[in-house]
PDB file of N, CA, C and O in Angstrom:
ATOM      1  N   UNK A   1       0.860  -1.177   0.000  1.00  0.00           N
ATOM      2  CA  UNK A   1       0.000   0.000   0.000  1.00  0.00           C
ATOM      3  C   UNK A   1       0.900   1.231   0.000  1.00  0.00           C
ATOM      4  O   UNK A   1       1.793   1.367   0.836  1.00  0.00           O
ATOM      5  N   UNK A   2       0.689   1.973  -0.796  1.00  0.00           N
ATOM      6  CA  UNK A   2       1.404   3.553  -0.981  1.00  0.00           C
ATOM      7  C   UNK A   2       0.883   4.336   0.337  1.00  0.00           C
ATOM      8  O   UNK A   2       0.030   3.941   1.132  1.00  0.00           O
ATOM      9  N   UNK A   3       1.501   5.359   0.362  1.00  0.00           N
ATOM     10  CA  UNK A   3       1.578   6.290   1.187  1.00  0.00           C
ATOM     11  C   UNK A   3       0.393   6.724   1.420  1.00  0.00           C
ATOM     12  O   UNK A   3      -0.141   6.613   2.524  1.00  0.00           O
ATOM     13  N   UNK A   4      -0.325   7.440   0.091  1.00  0.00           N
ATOM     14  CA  UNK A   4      -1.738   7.872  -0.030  1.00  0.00           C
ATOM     15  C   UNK A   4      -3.189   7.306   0.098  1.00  0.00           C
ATOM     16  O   UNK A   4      -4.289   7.786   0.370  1.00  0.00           O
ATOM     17  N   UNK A   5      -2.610   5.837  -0.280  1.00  0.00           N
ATOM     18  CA  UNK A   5      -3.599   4.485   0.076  1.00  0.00           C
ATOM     19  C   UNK A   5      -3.697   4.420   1.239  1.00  0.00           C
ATOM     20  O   UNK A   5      -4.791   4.221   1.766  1.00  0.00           O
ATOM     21  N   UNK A   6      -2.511   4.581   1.977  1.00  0.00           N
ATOM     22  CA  UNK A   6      -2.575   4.168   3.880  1.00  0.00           C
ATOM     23  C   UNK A   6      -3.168   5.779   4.201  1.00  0.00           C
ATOM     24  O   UNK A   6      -3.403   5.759   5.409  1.00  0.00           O
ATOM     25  N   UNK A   7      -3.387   6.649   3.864  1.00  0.00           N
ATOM     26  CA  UNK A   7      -3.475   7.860   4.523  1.00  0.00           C
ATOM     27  C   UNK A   7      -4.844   7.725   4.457  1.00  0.00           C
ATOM     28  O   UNK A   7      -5.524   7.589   5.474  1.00  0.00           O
ATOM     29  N   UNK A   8      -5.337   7.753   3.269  1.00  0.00           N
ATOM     30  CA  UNK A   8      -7.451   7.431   3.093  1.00  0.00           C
ATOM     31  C   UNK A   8      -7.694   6.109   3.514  1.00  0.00           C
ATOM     32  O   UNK A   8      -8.868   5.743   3.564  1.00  0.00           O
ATOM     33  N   UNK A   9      -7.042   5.543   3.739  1.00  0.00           N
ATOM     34  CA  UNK A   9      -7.864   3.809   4.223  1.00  0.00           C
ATOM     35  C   UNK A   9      -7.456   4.351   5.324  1.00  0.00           C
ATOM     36  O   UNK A   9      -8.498   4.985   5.491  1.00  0.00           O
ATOM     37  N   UNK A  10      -6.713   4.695   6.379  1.00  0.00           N
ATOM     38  CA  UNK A  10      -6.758   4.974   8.066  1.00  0.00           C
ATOM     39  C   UNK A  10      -7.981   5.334   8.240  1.00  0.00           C
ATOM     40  O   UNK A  10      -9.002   4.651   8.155  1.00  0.00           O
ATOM     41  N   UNK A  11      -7.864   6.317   8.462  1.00  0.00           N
ATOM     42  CA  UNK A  11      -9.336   7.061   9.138  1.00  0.00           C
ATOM     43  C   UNK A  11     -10.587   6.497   8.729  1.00  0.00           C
ATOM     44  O   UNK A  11     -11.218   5.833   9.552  1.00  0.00           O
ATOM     45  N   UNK A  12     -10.984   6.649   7.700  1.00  0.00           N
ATOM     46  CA  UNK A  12     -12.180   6.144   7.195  1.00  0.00           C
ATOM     47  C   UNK A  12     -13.404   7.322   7.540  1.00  0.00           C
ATOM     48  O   UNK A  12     -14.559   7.156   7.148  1.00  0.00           O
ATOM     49  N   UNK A  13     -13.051   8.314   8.187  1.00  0.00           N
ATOM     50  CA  UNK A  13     -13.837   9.315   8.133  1.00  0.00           C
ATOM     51  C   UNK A  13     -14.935   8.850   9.380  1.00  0.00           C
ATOM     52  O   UNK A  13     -15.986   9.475   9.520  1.00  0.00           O
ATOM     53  N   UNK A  14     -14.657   7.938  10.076  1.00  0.00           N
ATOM     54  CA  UNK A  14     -15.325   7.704  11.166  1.00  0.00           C
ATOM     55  C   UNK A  14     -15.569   9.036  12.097  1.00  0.00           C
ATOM     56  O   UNK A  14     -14.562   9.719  12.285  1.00  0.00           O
ATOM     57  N   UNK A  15     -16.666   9.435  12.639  1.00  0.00           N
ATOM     58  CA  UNK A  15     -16.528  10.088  13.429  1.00  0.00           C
ATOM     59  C   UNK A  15     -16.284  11.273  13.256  1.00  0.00           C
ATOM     60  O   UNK A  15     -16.567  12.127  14.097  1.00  0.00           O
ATOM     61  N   UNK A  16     -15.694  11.537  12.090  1.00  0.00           N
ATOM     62  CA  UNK A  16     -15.590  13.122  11.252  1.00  0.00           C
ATOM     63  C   UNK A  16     -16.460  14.461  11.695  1.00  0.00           C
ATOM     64  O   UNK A  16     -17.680  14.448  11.857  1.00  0.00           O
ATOM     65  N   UNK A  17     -15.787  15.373  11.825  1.00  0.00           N
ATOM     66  CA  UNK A  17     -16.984  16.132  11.940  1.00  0.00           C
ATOM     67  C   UNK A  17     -15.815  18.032  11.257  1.00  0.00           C
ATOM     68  O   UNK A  17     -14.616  18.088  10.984  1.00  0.00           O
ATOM     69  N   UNK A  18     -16.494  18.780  11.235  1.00  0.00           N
ATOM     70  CA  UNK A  18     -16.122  19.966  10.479  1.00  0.00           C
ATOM     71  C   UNK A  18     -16.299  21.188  11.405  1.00  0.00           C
ATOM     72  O   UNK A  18     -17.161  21.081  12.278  1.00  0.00           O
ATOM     73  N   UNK A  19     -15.686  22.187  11.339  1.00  0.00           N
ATOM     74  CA  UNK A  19     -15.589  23.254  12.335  1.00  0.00           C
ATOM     75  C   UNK A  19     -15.361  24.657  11.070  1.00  0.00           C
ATOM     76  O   UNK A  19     -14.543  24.677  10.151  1.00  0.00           O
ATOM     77  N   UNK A  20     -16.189  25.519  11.363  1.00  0.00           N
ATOM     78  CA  UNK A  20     -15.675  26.815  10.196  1.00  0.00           C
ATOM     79  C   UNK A  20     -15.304  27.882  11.699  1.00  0.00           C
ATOM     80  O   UNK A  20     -15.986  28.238  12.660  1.00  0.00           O
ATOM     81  N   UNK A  21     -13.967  28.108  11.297  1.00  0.00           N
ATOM     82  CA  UNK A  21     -13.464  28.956  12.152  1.00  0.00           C
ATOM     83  C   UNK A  21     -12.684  29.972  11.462  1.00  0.00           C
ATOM     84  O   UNK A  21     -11.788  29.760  10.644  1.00  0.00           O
ATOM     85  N   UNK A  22     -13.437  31.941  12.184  1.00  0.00           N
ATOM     86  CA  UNK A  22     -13.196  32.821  11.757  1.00  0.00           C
ATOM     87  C   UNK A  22     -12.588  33.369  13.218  1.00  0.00           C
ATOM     88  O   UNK A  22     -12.953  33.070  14.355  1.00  0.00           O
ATOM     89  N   UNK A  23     -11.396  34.395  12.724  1.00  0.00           N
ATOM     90  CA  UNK A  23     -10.851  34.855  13.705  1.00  0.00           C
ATOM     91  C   UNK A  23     -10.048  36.116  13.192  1.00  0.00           C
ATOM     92  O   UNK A  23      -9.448  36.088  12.118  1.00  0.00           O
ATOM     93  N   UNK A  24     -10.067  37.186  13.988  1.00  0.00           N
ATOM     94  CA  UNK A  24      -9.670  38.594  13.962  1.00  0.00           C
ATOM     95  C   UNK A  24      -7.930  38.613  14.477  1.00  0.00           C
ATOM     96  O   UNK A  24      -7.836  38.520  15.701  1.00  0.00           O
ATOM     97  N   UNK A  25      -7.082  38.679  14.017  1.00  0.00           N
ATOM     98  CA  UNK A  25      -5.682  39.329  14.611  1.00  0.00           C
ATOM     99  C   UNK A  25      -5.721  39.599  15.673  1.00  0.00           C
ATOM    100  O   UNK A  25      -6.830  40.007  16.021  1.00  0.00           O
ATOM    101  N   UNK A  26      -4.374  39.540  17.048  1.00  0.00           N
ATOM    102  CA  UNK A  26      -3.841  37.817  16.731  1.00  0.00           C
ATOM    103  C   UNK A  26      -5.233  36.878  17.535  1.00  0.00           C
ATOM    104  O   UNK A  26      -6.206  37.042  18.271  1.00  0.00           O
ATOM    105  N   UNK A  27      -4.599  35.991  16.889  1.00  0.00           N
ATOM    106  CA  UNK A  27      -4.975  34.552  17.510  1.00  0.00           C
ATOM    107  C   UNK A  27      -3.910  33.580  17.353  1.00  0.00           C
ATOM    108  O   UNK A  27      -2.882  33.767  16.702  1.00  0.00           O
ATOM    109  N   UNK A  28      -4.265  32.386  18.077  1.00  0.00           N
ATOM    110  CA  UNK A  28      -3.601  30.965  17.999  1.00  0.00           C
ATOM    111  C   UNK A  28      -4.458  30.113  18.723  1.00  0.00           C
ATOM    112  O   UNK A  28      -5.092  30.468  19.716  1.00  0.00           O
ATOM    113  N   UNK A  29      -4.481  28.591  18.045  1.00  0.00           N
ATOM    114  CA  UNK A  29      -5.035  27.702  18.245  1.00  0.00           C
ATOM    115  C   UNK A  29      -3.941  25.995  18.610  1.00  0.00           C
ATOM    116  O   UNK A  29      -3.580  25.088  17.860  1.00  0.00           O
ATOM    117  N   UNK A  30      -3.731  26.260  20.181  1.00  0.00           N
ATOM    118  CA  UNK A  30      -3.167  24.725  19.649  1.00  0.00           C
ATOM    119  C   UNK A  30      -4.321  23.343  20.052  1.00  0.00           C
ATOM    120  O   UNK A  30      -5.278  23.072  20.778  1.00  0.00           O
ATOM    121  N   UNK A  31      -3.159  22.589  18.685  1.00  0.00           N
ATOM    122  CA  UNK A  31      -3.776  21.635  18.462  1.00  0.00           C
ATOM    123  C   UNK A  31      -3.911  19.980  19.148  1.00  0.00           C
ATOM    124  O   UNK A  31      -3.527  19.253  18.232  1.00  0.00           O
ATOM    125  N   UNK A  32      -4.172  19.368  19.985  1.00  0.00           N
ATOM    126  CA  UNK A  32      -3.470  18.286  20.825  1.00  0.00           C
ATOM    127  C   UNK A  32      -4.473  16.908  20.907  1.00  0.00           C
ATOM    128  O   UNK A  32      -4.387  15.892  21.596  1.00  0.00           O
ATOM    129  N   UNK A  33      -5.740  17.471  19.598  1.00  0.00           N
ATOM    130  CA  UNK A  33      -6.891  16.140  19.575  1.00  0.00           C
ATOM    131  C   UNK A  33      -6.372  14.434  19.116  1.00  0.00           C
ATOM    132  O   UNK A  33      -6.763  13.277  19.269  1.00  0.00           O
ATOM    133  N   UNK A  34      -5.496  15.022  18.617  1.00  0.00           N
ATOM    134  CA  UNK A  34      -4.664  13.119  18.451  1.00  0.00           C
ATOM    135  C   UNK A  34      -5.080  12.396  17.036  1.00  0.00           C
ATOM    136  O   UNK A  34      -4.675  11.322  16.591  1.00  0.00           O
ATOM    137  N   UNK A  35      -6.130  13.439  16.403  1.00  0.00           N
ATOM    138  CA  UNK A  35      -7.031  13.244  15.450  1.00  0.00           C
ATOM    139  C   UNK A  35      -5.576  12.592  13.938  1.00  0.00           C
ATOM    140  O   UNK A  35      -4.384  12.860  13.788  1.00  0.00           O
ATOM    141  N   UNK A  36      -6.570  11.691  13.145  1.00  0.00           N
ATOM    142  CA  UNK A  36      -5.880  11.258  12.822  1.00  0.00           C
ATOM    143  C   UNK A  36      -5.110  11.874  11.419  1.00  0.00           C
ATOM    144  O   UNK A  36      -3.925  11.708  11.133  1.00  0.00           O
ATOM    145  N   UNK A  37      -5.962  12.508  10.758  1.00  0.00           N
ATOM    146  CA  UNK A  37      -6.092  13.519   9.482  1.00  0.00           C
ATOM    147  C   UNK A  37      -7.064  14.664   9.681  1.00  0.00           C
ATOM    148  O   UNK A  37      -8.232  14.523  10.043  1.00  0.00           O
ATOM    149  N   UNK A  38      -6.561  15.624   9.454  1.00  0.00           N
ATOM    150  CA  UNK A  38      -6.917  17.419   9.529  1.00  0.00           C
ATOM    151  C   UNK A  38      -7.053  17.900   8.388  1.00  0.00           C
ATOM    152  O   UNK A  38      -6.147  17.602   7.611  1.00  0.00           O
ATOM    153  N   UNK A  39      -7.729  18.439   8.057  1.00  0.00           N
ATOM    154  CA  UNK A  39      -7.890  19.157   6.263  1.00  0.00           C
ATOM    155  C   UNK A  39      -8.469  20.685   6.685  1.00  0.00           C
ATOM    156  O   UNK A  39      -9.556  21.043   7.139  1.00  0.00           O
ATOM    157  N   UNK A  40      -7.371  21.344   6.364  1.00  0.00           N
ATOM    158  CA  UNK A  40      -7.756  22.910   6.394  1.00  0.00           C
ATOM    159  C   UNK A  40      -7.400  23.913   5.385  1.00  0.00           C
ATOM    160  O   UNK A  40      -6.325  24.385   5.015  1.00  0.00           O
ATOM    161  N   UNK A  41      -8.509  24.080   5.083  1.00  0.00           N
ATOM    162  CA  UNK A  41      -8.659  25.187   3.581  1.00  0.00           C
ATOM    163  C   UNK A  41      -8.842  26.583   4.175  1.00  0.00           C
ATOM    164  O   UNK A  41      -9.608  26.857   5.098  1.00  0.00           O
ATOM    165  N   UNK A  42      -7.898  27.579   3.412  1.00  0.00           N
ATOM    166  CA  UNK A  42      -7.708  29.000   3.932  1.00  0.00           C
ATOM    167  C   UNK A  42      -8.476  29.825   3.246  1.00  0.00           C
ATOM    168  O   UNK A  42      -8.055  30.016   2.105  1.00  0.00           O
ATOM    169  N   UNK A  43      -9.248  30.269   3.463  1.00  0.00           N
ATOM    170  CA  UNK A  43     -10.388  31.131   2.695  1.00  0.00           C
ATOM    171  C   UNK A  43     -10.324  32.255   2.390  1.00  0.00           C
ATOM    172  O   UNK A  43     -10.814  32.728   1.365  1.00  0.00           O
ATOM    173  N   UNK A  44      -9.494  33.064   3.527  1.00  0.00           N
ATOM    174  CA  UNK A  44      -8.853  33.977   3.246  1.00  0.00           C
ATOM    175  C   UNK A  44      -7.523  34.898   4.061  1.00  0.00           C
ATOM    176  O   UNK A  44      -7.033  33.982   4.722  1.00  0.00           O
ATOM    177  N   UNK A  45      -7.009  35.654   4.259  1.00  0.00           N
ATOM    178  CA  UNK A  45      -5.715  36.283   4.812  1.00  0.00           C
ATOM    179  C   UNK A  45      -4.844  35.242   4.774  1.00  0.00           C
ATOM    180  O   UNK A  45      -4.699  34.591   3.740  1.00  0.00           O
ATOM    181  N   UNK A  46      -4.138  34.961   5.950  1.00  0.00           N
ATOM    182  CA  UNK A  46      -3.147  33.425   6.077  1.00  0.00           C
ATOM    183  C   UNK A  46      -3.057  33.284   7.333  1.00  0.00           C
ATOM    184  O   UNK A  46      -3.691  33.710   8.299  1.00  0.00           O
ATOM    185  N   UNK A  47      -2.106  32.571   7.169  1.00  0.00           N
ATOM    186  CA  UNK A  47      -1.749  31.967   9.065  1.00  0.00           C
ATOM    187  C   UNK A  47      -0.865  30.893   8.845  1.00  0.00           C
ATOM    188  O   UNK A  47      -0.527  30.379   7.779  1.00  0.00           O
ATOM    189  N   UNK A  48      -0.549  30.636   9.959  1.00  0.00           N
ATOM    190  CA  UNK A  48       0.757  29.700  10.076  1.00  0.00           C
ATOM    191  C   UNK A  48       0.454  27.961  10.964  1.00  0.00           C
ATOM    192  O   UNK A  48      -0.382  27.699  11.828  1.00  0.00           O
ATOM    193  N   UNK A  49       1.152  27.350  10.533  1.00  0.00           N
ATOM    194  CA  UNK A  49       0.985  25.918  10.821  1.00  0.00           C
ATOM    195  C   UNK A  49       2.274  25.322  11.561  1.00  0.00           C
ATOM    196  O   UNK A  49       3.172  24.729  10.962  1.00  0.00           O
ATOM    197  N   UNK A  50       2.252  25.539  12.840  1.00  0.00           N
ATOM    198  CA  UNK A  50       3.472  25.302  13.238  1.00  0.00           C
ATOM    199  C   UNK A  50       3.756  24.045  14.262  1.00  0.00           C
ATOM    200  O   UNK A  50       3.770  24.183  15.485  1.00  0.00           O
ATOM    201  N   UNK A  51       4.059  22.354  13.336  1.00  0.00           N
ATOM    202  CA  UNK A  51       4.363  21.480  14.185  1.00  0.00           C
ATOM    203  C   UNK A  51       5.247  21.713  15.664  1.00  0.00           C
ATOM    204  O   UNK A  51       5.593  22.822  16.070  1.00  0.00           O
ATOM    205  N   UNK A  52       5.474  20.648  16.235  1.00  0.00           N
ATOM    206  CA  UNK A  52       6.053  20.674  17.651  1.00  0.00           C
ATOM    207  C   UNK A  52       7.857  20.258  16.737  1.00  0.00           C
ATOM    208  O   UNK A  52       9.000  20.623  17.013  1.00  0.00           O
ATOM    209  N   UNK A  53       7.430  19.576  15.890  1.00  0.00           N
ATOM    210  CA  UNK A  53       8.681  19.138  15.310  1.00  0.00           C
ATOM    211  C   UNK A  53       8.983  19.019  13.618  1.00  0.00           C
ATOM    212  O   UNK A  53       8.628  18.076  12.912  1.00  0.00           O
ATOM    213  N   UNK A  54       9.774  20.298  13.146  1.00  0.00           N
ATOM    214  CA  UNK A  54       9.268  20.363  11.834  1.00  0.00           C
ATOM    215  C   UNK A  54       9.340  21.369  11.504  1.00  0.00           C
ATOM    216  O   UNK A  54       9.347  22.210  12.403  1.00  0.00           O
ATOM    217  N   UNK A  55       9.435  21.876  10.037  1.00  0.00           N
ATOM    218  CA  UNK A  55       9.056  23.495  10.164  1.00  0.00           C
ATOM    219  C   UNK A  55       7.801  24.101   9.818  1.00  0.00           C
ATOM    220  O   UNK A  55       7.237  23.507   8.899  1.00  0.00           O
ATOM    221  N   UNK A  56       7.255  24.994  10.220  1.00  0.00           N
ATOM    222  CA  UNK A  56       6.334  25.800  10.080  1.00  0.00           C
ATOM    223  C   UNK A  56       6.160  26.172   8.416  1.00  0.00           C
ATOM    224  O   UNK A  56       6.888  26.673   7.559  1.00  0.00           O
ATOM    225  N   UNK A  57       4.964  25.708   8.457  1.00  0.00           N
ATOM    226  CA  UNK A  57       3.781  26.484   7.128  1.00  0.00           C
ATOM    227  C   UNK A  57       3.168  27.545   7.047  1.00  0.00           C
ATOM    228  O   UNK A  57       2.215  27.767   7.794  1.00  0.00           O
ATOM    229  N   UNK A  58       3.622  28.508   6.037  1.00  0.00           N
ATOM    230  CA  UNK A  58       2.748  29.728   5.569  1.00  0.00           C
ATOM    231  C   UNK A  58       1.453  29.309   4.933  1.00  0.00           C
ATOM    232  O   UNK A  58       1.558  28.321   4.207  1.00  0.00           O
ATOM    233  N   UNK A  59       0.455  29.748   5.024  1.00  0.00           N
ATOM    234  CA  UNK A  59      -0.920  29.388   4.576  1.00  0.00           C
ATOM    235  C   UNK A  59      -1.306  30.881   4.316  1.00  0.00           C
ATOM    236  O   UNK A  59      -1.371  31.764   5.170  1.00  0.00           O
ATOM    237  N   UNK A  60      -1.635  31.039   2.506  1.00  0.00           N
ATOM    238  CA  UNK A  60      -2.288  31.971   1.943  1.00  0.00           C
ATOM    239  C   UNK A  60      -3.622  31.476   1.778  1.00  0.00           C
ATOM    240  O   UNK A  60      -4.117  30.372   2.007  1.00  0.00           O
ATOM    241  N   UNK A  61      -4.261  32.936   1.163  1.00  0.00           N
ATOM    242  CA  UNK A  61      -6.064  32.686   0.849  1.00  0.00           C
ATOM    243  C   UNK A  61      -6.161  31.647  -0.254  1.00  0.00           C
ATOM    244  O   UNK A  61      -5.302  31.855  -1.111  1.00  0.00           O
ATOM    245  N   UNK A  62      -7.067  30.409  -0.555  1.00  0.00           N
ATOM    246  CA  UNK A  62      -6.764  29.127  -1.283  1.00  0.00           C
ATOM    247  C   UNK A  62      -5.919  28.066  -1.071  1.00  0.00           C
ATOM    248  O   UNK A  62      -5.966  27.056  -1.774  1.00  0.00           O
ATOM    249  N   UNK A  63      -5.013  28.237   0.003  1.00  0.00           N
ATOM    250  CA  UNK A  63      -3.731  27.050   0.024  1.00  0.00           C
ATOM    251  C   UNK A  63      -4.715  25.963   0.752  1.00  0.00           C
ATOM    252  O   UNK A  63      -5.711  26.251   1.415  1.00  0.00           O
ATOM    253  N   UNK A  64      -4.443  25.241   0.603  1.00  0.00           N
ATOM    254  CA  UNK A  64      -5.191  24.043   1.015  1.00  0.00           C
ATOM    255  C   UNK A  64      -3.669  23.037   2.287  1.00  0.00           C
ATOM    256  O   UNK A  64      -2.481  23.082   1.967  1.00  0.00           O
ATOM    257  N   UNK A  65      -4.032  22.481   3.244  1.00  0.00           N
ATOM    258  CA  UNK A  65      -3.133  21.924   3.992  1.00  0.00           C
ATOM    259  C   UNK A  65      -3.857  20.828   4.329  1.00  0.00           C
ATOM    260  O   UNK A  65      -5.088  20.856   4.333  1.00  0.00           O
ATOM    261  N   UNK A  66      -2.926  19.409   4.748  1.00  0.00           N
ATOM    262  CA  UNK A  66      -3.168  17.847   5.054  1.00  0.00           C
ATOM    263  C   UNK A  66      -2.306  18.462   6.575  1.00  0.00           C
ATOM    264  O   UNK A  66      -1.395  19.287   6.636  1.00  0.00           O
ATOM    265  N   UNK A  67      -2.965  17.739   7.647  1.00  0.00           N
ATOM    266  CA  UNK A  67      -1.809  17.535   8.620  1.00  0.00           C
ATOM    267  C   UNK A  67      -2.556  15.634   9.155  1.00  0.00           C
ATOM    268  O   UNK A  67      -3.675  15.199   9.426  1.00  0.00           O
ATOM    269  N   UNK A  68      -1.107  15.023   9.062  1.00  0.00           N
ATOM    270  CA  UNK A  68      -1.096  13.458   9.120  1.00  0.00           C
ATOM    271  C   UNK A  68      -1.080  13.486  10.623  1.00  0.00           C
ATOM    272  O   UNK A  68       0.099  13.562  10.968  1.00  0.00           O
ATOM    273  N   UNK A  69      -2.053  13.453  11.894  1.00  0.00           N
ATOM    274  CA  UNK A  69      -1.555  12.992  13.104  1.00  0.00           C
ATOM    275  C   UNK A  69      -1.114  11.900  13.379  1.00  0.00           C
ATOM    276  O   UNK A  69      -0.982  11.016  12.532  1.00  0.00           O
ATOM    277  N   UNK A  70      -0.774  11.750  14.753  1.00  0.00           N
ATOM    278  CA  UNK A  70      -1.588  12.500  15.952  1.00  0.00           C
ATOM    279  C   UNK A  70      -0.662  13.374  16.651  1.00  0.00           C
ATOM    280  O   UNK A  70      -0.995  13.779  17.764  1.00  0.00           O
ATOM    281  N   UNK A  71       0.597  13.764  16.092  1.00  0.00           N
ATOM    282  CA  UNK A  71       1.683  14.695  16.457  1.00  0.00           C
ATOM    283  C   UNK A  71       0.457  15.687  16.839  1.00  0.00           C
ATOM    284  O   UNK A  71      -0.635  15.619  16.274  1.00  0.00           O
ATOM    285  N   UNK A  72       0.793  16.698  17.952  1.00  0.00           N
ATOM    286  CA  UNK A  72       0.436  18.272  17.866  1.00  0.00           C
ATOM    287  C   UNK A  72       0.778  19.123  17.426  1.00  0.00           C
ATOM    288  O   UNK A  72       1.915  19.142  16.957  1.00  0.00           O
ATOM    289  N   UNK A  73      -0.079  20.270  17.369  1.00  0.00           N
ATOM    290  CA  UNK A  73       0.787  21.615  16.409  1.00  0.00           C
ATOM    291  C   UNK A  73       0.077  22.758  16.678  1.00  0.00           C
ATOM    292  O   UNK A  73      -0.861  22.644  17.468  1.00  0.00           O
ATOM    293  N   UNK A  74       0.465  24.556  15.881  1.00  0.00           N
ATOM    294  CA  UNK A  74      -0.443  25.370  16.981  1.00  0.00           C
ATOM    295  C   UNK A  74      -0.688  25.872  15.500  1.00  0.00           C
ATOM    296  O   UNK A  74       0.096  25.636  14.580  1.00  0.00           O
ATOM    297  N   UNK A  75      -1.732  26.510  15.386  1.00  0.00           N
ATOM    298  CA  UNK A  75      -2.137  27.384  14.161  1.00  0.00           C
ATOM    299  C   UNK A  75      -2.560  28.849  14.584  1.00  0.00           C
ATOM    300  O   UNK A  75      -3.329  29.117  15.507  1.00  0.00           O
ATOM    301  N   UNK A  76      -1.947  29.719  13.777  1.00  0.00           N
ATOM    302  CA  UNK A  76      -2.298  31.101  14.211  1.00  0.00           C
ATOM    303  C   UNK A  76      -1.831  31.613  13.445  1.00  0.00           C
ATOM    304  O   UNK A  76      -1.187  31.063  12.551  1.00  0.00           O
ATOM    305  N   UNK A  77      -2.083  33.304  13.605  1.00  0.00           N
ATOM    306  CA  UNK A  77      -2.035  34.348  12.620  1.00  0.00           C
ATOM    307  C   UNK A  77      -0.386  34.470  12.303  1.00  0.00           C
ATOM    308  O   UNK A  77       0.097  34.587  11.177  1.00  0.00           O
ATOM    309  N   UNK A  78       0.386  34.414  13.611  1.00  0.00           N
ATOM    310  CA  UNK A  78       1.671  34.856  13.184  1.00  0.00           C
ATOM    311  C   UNK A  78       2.567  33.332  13.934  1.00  0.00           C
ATOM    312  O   UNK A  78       1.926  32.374  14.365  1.00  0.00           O
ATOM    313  N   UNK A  79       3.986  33.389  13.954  1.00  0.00           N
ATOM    314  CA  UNK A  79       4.373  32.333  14.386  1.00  0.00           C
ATOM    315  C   UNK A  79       4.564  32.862  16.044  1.00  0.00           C
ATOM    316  O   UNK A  79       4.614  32.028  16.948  1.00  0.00           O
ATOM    317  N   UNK A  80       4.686  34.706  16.380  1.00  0.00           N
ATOM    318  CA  UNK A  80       4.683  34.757  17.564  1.00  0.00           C
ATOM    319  C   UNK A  80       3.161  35.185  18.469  1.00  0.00           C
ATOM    320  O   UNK A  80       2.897  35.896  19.439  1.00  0.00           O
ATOM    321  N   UNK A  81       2.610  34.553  17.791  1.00  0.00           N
ATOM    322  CA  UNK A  81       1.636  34.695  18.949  1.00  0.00           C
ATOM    323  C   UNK A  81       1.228  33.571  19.327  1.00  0.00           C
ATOM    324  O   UNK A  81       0.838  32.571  18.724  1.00  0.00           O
ATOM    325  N   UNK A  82       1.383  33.886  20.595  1.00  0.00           N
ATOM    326  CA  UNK A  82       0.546  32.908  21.653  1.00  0.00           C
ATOM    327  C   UNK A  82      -0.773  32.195  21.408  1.00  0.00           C
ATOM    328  O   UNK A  82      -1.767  32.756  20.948  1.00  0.00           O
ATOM    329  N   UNK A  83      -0.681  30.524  21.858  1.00  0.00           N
ATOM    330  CA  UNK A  83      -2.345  30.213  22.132  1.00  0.00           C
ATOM    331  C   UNK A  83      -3.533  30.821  22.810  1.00  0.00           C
ATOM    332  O   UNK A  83      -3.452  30.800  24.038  1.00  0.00           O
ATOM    333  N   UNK A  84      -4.200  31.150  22.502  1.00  0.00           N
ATOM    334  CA  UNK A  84      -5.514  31.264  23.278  1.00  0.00           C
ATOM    335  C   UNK A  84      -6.111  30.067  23.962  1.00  0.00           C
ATOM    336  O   UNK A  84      -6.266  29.846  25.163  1.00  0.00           O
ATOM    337  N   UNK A  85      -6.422  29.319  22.859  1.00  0.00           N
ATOM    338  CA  UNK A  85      -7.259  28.034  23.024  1.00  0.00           C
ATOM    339  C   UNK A  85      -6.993  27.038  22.893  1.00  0.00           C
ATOM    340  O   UNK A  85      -6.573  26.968  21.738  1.00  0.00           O
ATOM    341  N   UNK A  86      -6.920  25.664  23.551  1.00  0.00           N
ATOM    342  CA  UNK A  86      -6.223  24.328  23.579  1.00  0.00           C
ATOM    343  C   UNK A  86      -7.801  23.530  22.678  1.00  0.00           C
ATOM    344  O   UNK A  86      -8.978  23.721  22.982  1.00  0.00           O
ATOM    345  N   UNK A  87      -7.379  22.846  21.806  1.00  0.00           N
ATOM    346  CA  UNK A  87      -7.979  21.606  21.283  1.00  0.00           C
ATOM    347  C   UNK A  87      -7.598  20.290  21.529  1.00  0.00           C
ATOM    348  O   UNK A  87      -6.594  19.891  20.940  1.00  0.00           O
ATOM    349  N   UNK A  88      -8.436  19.216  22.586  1.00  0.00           N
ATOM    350  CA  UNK A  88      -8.389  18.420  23.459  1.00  0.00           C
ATOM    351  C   UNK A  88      -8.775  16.939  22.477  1.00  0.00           C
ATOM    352  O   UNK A  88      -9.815  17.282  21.913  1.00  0.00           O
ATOM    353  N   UNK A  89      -8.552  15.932  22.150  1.00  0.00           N
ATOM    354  CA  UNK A  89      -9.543  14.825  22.358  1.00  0.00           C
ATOM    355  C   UNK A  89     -10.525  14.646  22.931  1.00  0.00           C
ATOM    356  O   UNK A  89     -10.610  14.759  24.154  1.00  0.00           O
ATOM    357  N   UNK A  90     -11.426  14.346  22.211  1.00  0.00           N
ATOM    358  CA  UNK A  90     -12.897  14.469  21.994  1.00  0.00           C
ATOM    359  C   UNK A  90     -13.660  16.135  22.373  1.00  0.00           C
ATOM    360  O   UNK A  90     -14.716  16.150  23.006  1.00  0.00           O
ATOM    361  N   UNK A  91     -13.172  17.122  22.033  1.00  0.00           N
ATOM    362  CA  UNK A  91     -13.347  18.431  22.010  1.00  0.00           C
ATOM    363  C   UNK A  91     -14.099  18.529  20.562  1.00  0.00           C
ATOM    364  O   UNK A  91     -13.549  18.472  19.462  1.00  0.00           O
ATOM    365  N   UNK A  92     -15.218  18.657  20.780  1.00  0.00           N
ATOM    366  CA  UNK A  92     -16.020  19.248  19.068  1.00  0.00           C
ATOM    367  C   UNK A  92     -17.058  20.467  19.476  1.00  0.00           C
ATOM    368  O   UNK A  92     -17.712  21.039  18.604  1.00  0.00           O
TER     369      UNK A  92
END
């Protein structure tokens, strides 16, 4: 099985569920649900994607991003701003 085969046969979309999240300058969101695949489409301005281990992603308006868990990571407007809000397992 390829890479991409094991990435869509994992999950199976069990349990899935979708969140539309808008937010005003700064913010940050970390991430710590354990979840297994993340799909986040940037709609508009950008923001940053910054694993615990790894380097950080710029995200423009249209970029589309995969994040493969269950590593954590923090998403926000800039790379220095702080979390606000922790995202937990089983947090929806």
């Amino acid at each position: 099985m390829d890479a991409l085969a094991g990435l869509l046969e994992g999950p199976r979309a069990r349990g899935a569920f979708m969140i539309r999240a808008c937010f005003e300058p700064p913010w940050a969101v970390r991430i710590e649900d354990r979840a297994p695949l993340t799909v986040m489409l940037m709609v508009r301005g950008e923001a940053w994607i910054m694993p615990d281990a790894g380097e950080r992603v710029r995200l423009n308006a249209g970029d589309l991003a995969i994040a493969r868990g269950p590593d954590p990571y923090t998403c926000a407007d800039d790379p220095g701003t702080a979390p606000q809000a922790l995202i937990l397992p089983g947090a929806e």
